[in-house]
C-alpha positions in Angstrom: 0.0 0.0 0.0 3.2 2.5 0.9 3.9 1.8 -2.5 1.2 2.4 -4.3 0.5 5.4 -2.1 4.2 6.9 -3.4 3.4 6.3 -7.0 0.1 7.9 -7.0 1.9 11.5 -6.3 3.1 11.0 -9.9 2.3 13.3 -12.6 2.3 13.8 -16.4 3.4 15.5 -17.2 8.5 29.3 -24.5 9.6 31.7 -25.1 12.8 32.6 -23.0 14.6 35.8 -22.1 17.8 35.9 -24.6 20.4 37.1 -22.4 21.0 34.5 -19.7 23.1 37.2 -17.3 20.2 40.0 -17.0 20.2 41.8 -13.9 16.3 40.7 -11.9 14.9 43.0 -9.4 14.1 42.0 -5.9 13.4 43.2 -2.4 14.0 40.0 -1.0 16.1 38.7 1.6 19.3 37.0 0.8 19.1 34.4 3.2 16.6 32.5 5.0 15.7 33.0 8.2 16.7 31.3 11.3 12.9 31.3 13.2 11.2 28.9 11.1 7.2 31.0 10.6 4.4 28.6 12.1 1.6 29.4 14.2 -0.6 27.0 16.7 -3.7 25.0 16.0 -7.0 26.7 16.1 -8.6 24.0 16.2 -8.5 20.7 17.2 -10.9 18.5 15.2 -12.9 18.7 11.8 -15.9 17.5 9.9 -15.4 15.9 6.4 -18.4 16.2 3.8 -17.7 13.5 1.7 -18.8 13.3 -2.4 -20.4 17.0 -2.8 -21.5 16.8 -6.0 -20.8 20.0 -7.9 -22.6 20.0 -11.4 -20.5 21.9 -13.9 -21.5 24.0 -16.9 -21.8 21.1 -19.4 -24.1 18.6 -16.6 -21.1 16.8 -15.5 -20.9 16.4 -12.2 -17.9 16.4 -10.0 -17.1 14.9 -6.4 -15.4 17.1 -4.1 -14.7 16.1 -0.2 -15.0 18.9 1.9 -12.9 18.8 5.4 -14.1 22.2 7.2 -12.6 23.3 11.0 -15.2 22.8 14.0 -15.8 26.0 14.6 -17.1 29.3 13.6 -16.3 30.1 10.3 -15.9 31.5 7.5 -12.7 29.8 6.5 -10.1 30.7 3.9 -10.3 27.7 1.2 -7.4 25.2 0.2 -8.6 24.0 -3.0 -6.9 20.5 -4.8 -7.6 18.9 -8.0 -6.4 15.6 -8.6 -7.1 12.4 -11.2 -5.4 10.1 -8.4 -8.5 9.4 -6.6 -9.6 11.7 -3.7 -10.3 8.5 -1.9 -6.5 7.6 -2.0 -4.9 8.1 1.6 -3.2 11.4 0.8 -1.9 15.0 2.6 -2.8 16.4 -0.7 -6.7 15.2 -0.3 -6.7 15.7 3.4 -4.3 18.4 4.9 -4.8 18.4 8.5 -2.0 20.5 9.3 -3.4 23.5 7.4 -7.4 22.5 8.4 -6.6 22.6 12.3 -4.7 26.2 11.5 -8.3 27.4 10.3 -8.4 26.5 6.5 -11.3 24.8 4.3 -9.5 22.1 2.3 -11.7 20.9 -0.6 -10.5 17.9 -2.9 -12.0 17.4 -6.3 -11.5 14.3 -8.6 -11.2 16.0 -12.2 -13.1 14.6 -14.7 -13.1 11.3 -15.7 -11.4 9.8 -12.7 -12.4 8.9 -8.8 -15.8 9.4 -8.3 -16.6 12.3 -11.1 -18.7 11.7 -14.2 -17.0 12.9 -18.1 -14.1 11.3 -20.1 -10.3 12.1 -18.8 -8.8 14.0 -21.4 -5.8 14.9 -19.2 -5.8 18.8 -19.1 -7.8 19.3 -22.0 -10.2 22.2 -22.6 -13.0 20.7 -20.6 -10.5 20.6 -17.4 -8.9 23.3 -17.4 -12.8 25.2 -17.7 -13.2 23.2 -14.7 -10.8 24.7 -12.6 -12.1 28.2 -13.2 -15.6 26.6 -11.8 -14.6 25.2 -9.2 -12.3 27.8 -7.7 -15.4 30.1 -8.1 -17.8 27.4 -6.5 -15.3 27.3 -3.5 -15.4 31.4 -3.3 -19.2 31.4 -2.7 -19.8 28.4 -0.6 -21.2 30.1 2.9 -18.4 27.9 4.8 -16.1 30.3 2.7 -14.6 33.5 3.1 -14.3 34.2 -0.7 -10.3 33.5 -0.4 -9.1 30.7 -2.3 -5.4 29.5 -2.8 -4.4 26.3 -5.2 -2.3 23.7 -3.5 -0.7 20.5 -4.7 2.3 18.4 -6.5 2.8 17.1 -10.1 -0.6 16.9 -11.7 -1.5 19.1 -8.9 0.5 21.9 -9.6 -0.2 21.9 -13.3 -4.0 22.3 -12.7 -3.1 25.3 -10.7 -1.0 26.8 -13.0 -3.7 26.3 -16.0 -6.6 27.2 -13.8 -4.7 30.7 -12.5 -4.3 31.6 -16.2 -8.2 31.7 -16.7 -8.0 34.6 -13.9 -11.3 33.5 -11.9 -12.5 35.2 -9.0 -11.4 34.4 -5.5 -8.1 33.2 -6.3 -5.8 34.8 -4.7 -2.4 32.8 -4.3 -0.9 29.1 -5.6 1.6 27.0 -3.9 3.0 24.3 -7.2 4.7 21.8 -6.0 7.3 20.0 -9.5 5.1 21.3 -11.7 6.2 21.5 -15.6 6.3 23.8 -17.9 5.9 22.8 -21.7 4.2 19.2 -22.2 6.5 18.5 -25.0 10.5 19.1 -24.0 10.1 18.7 -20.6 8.2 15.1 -20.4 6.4 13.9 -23.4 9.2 13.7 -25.4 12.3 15.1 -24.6 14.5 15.8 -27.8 12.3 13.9 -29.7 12.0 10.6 -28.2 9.0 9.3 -26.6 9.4 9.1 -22.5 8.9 5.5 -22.2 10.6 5.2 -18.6 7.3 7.6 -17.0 4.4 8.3 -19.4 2.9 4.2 -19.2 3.6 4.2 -15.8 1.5 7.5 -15.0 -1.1 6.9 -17.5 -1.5 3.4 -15.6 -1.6 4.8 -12.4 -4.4 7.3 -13.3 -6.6 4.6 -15.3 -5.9 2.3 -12.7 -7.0 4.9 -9.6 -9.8 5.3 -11.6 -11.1 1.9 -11.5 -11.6 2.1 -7.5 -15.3 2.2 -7.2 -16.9 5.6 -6.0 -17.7 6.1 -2.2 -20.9 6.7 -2.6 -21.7 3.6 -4.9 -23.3 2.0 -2.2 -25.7 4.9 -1.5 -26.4 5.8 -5.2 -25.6 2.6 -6.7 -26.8 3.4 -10.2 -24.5 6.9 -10.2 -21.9 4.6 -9.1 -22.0 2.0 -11.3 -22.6 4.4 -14.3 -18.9 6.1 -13.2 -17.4 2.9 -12.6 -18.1 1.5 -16.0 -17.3 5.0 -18.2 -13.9 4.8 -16.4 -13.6 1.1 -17.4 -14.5 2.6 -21.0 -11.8 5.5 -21.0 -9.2 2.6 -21.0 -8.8 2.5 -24.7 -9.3 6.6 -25.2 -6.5 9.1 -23.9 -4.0 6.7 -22.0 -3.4 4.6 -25.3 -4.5 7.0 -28.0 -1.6 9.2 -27.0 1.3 6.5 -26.0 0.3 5.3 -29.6 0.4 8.0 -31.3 3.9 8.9 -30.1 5.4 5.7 -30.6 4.0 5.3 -34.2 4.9 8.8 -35.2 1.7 10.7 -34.9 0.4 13.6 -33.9 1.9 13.2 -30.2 5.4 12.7 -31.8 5.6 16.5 -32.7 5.0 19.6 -31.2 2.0 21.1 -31.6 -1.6 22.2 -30.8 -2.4 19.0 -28.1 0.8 19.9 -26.4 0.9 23.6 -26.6 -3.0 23.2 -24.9 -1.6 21.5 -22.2 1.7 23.4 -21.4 1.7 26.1 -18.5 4.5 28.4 -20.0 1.8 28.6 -23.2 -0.8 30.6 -20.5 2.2 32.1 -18.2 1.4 35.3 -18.8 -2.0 35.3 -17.7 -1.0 34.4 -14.5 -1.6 37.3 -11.8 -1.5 35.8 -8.3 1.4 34.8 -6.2 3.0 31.9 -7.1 5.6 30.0 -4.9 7.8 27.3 -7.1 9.0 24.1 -5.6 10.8 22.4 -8.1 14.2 19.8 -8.0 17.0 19.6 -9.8 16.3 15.6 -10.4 13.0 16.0 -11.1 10.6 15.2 -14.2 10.2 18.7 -14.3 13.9 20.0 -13.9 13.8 22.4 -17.1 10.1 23.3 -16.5 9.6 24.5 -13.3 12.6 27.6 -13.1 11.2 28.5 -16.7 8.3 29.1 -15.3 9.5 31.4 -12.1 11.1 32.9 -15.1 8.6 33.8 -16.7 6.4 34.8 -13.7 9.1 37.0 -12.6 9.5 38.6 -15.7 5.6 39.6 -15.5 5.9 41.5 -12.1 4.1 38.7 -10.2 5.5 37.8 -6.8 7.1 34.5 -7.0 9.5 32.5 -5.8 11.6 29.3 -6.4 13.0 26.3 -4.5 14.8 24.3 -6.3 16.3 20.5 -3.8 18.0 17.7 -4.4 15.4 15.9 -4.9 13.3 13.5 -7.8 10.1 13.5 -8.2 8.9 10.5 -5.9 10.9 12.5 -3.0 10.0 16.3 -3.5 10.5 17.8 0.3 12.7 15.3 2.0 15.1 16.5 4.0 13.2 19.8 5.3 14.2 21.8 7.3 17.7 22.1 6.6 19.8 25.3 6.4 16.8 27.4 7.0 14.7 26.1 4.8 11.3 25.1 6.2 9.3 22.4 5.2 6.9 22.6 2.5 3.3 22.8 4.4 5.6 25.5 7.0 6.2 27.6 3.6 2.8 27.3 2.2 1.2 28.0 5.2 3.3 31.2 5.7 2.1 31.7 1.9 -1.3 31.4 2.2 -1.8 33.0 5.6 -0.6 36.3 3.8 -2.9 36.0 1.3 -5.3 33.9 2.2 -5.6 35.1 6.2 -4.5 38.7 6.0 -1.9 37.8 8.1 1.1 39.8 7.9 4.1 37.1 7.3 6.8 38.9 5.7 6.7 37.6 2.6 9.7 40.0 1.5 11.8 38.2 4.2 11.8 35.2 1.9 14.7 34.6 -0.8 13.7 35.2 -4.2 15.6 32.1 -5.4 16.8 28.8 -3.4 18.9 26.3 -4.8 20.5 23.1 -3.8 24.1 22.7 -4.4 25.3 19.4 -5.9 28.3 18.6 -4.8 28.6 21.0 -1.7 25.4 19.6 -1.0 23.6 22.2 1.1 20.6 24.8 -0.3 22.0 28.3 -0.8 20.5 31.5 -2.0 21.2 33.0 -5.2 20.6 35.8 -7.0 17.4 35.2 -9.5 17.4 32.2 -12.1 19.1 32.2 -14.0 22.0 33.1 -11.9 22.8 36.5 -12.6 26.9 36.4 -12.2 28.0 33.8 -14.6 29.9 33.6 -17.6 30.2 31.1 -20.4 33.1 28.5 -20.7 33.8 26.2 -23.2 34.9 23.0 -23.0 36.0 21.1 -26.2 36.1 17.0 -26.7 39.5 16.0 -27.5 41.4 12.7 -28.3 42.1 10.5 -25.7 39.1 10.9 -24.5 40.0 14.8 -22.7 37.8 17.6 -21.8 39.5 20.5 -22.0 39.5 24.5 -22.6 41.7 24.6 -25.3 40.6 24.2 -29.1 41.6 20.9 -30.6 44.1 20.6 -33.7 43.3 19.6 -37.2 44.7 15.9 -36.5 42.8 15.0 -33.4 41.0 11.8 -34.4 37.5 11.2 -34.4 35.7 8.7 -32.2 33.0 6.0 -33.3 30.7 4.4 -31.2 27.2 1.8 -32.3 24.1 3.2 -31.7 21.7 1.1 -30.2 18.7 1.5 -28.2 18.9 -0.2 -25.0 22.0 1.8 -23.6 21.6 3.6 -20.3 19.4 1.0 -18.1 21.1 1.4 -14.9 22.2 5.0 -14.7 21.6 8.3 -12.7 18.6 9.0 -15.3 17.1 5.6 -15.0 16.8 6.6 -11.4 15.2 10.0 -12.3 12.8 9.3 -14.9 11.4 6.5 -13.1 10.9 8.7 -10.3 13.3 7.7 -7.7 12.0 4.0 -7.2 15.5 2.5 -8.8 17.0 4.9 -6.0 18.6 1.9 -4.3 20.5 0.4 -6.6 24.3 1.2 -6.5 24.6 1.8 -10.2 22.4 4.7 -10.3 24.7 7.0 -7.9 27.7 5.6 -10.5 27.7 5.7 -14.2 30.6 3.7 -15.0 28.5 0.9 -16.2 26.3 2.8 -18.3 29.6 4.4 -20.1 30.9 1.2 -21.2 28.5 2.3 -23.7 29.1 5.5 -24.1 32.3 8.0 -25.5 33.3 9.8 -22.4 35.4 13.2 -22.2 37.3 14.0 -18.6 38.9 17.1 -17.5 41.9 16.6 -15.4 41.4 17.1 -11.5 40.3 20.9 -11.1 42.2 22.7 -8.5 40.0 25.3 -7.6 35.9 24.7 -7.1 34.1 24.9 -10.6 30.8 26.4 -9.7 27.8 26.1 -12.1 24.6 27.4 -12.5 21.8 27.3 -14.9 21.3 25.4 -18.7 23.6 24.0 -20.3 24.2 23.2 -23.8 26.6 20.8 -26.2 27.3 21.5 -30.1 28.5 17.9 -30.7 29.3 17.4 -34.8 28.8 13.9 -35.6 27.6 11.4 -38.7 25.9 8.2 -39.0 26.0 5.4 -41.6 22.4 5.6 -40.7 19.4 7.5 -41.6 19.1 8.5 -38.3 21.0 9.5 -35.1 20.2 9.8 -31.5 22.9 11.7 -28.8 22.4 11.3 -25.2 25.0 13.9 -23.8 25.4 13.3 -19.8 27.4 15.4 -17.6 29.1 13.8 -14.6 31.2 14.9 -11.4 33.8 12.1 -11.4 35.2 11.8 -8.0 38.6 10.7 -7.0 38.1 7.1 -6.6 36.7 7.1 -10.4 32.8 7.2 -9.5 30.7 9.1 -11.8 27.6 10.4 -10.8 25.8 12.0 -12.9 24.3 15.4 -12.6 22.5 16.4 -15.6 21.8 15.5 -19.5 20.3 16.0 -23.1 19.0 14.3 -25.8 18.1 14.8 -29.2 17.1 13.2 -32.3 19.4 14.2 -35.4 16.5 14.6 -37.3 15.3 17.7 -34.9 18.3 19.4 -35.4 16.8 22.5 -36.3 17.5 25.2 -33.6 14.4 28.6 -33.6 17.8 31.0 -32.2 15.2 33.6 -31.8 13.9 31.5 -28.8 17.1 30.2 -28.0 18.9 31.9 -25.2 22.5 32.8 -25.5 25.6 34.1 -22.6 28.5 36.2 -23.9 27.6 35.4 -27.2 27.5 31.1 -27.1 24.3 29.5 -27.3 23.7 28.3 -23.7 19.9 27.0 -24.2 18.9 25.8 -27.6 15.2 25.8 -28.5 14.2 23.0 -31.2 10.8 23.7 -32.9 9.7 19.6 -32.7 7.3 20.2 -35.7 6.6 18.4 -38.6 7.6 20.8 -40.7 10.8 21.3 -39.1 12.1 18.1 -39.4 15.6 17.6 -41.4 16.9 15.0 -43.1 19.6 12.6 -42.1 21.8 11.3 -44.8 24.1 8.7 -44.4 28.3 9.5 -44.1 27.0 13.5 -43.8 28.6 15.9 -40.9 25.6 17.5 -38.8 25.7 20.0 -36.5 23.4 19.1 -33.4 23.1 21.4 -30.9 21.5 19.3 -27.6 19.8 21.0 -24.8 21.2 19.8 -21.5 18.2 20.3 -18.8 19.6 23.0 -16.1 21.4 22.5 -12.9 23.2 23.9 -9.9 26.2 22.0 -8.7 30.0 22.3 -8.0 32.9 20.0 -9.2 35.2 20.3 -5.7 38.6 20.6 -5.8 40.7 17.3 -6.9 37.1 16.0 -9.0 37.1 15.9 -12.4 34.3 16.6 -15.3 32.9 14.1 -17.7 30.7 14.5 -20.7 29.7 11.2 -21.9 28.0 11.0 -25.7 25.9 7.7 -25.9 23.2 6.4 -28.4 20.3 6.4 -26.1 18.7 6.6 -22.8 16.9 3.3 -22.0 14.2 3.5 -20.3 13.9 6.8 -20.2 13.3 7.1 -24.0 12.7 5.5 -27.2 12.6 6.8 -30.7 9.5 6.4 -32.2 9.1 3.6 -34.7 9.9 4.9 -37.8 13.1 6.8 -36.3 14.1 3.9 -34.6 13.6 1.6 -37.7 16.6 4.4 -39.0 19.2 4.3 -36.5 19.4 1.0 -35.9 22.7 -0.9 -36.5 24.1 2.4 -37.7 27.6 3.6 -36.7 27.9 6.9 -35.5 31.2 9.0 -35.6 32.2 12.1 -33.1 33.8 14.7 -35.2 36.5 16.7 -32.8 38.9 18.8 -34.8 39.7 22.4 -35.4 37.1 22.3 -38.5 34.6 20.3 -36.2 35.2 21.3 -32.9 32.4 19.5 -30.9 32.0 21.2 -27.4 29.9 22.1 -24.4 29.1 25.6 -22.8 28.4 25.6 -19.0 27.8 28.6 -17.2 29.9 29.5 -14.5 29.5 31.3 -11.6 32.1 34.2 -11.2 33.2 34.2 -7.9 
């Protein structure tokens, strides 16, 4: 049950500033405080209403439990939408820390799932209309004082998001918890390939959660029954129409118009009440999430960003530590400034918190992306180097055989599947997976090489293929040779393409490349011809100490994280790929460091 508990907080699931350094306004603190901000109970018991039926504007009807404080009200509402199952033993369906501090929590199965009629169409139209509804329907309830903030994880926090960009009444603050930003790149299919380490799993999970019969099916047997078998029915319609489609090449394999409806950064800018960011930099949502405090930011909205060392099964462990509060301490400080009227000093709280790798503490910085840094190159160079100077004419090139299955025990394998692999040994160490793989180390580094933000390769390759897939992994190699890895990229030769006037560039090098994904964008890959592929590596925040060295290691996939989709993978296979790095091809990564 523990398990199935942890893997039902799983979730499915741009335009960027170009300069990478620009200076970001903020009155906040630079460092948290010491005196962690809680408050008492106010009350030491509540009711629980359970399937309020709450008809929307189309005659679907959706269950909501209610959990109100004994007391005299009105109360401040807590409102969560989730397609786990409201029914699920869960802090995110029933929050008793924040209910006994005098908050309404209301839990809503969306559409399609738990114990609410319609078809799951996984943050479609429909849905996201829904949110708007029910935020509104909390706001007049006469239990309510009109005030209603959005709280929740994963599929959680994207509701929020899309439901704050339809501006309805009441709202007045969100806390998302790993949310993501843009469907596509940052889950779906990263560089191109479909995600087949996550997206079964969670569309599983939610069919699956939605096959628990209804509460209330003994009471209304007929409702109940009716629910139970149009769930039973949705098991052929979203889950496998869109794993399909993006293995077979369809619609779901590109960018486009189902993705873009479904990707927060698309309504960003709508969004007008305070938003507080918990993301981690081993998350699903790694790249998503900061873009989206970005973004926020940008607009003038108060925001702020937490970014652990943490996956996506694990988001919060370890709090408090160096100041940092837990996560229900920080939302209820949010939410009791917007939500209460109390005064909490939201000011008091850093703009931006980030985990260190490698130093491994969380330390305030100075906005995201990290204002002081600079780009370095490092160029791949025979004998399998890493280093700051350009490589010769003469340096030999490097050939490795791309296959599919490479990358099963690795630090990714561990993050894409959410942290359950976390306790096997080879996904804190690389080595194995780089047997595979054409790796490039720096010498020892005698000073601390501090790092902040995206990161990007321009690796220069060929295939005797007609197509070529790069997984591009950055490690911190430690002196007794582990490897762990920190961060990576992928992309599909065949996506080459690069949109520069949505990529983002530092001092002049392309530091976060933006592929358009499309149809129409798609290049051809001919056999024994030198491309240039420029791979988005997701951001991060880490230092290689003193006496460690650096490794970039080029592979030919990322199993089970990903897997081209049929016709792709019909092109690379068998093919030998070639690592061009000479002075006419000087393959290379750009990390931004942070000047001291």
């Amino acid at each position: 049950m523990r398990l199935f508990h942890f893997a039902l907080t799983f979730t499915l699931i741009f335009s960027l500033s170009p300069g990478l350094g620009s200076s970001q306004a903020s009155a906040s603190s630079n460092e948290w405080e010491e005196t962690i901000y809680d408050r008492p109970e106010q009350h030491s018991s509540y009711t629980t209403k359970k399937d309020v039926f709450i008809t929307m504007r189309d005659g679907v009807i959706l269950a909501a439990d209610v959990h109100l404080p004994d007391g005299k009200g009105p109360f401040p509402v807590i409102l969560t939408q989730t397609p786990y199952n409201k029914n699920v033993p869960s802090t995110e369906n029933l929050n008793e820390y924040f209910i006994k501090r005098g908050y309404a929590h209301v839990a809503v199965d969306v559409r399609g799932t738990g114990a609410s009629q319609g078809a799951w169409d996984s943050f479609g139209e429909a849905e996201q209309h829904d949110g708007k509804e029910l935020v509104e329907w909390a706001a007049s309830q006469p239990w309510s004082n009109g005030k209603v903030g959005l709280y929740g994880s994963s599929y959680r926090a994207i509701n929020q998001l899309l439901t704050a960009a339809q501006q309805p009444e009441g709202l007045e603050a969100i806390f998302p918890i790993v949310p993501m930003g843009d469907m596509y790149r940052d889950i779906l299919m990263s560089g191109g390939m479909v995600n087949t380490g996550f997206i079964p799993l969670w569309l599983g999970l939610v069919t699956g959660s939605g096959l628990l019969p209804p509460s209330y099916t003994l009471s209304d047997p007929i409702m109940g029954t009716t629910v139970l078998l149009n769930h039973t029915g949705q098991l052929l319609g979203f889950p496998v129409s869109t794993l399909s489609s993006a293995i077979t090449g369809g619609d779901f394999a590109y960018d486009g118009p189902a993705a873009q409806l479904r990707s927060p950064l698309a309504v960003a800018d709508q969004i007008e009440v305070p938003t507080f960011f918990t993301g981690g930099l081993h998350d699903l949502f790694q790249r998503g999430t900061p873009l989206l405090y970005e973004k926020l930011k940008a607009n003038g909205v108060q925001t702020k960003l937490l970014m652990g060392n943490w996956t996506h099964g694990n988001y919060g462990s370890g709090l408090p530590d160096d100041n940092v509060p837990a996560l229900d301490q920080l939302a209820l400080r949010w939410f009791d400034q917007y939500l209460m009227g109390i005064k909490t000093n939201i000011s008091k709280i850093p703009d931006v918190t980030q985990f260190v790798l490698g130093e491994d503490r969380f330390k305030v910085q100075p906005g995201w992306p990290h204002k002081n840094v600079k780009a370095e190159k490092f160029y791949l160079r025979s004998g399998k180097q890493l280093t700051k100077e350009t490589p010769s004419s003469l340096e030999p090139s490097r050939t490795m055989l791309q296959q599919p299955l490479n990358g099963i025990c690795s630090g990714s394998t561990n993050q894409w599947m959410a942290g359950i692999p976390d306790a096997l040994p080879c996904t804190k160490d690389n080595r194995l997976t780089e047997l595979g793989e054409l790796t490039y180390t720096t010498a020892p580094v005698n000073s601390d090489l501090r790092v902040s933000g995206p990161i990007a390769a321009k690796i220069f390759a060929k295939t005797t293929a007609r197509e070529l897939v790069l997984s591009v992994r950055v490690t911190d190699v430690a002196p007794d040779g582990t490897s762990r890895e920190i961060t990576a990229g992928w992309l599909a030769a065949s996506h080459r393409a690069v949109d520069e006037s949505k990529s983002r560039f530092l001092d002049g090098e392309m530091i976060q490349p933006w592929h358009p994904f499309t149809r129409a964008a798609v290049q051809e890959v001919k056999p024994f011809e030198v491309m240039e592929l420029d791979v988005e590596i997701f951001p991060s925040n880490f230092v290689i100490k003193e006496g460690h060295r650096l490794r970039v290691a080029i592979g030919p996939s990322d199993f089970p994280h990903s897997m081209s989709p049929a016709p792709q993978l019909l092109n690379q296979l068998g093919g030998i790929a070639t690592i061009l790095n000479n002075s006419k091809y000087p393959s290379s990564i750009v990390l931004p460091l942070v000047e001291n």
